[in-house]
N, C-alpha and C positions, 0 to 999 in steps of 0.2 A: 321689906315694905318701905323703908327709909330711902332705897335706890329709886324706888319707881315714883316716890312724892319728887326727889331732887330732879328726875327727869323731868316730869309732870312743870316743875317751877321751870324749870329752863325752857321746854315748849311755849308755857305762857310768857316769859318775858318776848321771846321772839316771834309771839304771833302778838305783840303791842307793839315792834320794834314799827317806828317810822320809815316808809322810805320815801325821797325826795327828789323830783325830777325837772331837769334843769333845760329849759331852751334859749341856749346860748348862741354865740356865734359860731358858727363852722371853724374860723382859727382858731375860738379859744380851746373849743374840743377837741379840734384835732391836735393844739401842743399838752392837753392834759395826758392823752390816748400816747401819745408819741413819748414820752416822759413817763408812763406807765408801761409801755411796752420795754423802753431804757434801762428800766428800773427791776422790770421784770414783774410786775404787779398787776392787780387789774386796775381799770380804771378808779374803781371804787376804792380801793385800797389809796389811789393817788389822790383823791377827794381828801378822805382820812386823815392821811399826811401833811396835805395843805393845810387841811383847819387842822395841827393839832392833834388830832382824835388818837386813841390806842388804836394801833392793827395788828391782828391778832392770826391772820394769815402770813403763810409762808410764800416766798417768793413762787410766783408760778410760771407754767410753762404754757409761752402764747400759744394757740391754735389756730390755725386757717378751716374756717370749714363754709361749704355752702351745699346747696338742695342739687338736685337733680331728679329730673322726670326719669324714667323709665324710659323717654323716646328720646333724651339728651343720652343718657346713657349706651344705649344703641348707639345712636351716632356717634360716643366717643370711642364705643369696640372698634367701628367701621373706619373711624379716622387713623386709630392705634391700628388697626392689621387686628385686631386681636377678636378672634374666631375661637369660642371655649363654649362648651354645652352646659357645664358645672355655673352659673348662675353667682354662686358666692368667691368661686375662683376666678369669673372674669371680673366683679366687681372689684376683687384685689388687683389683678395686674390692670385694670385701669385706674384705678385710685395709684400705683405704681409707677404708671406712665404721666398721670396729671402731676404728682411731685415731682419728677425727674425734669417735665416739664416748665413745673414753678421756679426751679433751682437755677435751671436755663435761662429763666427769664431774668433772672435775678443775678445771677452771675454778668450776665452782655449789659444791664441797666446801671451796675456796678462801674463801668469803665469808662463809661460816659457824662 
């Protein structure tokens, strides 16, 4: 009974928890983002840092992601060559070819 009150307290702190949202400059944002990616942090966590605050997460691991239609998709098989009937197997080897792709991109952006 004791576990499920401590749980209970910790939900309520975190549904009183504040959050704060900032419209700053595009530079100042994008050196806080850039210095949290460095850091390996999220942004929030670089907030944290700045003022002070305890952070009580563990370094993380940044992610790229963004949306796709169904008819972007399509035309990424079409662009890739990649002709697959299985639906979740083509979704992999195009998510496969978009990394390979990113990498590419980043590799040639690298020398310049």
């Amino acid at each position: 009974m004791n576990i499920k009150k401590d749980t209970w307290q910790k939900q309520e702190r975190a549904v009183r928890a504040t959050q704060l949202a900032f419209d700053l400059s595009s530079e100042v944002q994008k050196h806080i983002k850039k210095q949290a990616i460095d850091d390996e942090v999220t942004p929030s966590d670089m907030i944290r840092r700045i003022l002070g605050l305890e952070v009580k997460s563990k370094k993380t691991r940044q992610r790229l992601s963004f949306n796709l239609s169904d008819e972007e998709l399509n035309q990424l098989g079409v662009q890739f060559g990649i002709v697959e009937p299985d639906e979740a197997r083509k979704k992999r080897l195009i998510k496969q070819q978009v990394a390979d792709l990113l990498i590419q991109f980043t590799e040639q952006n690298k020398q310049t």
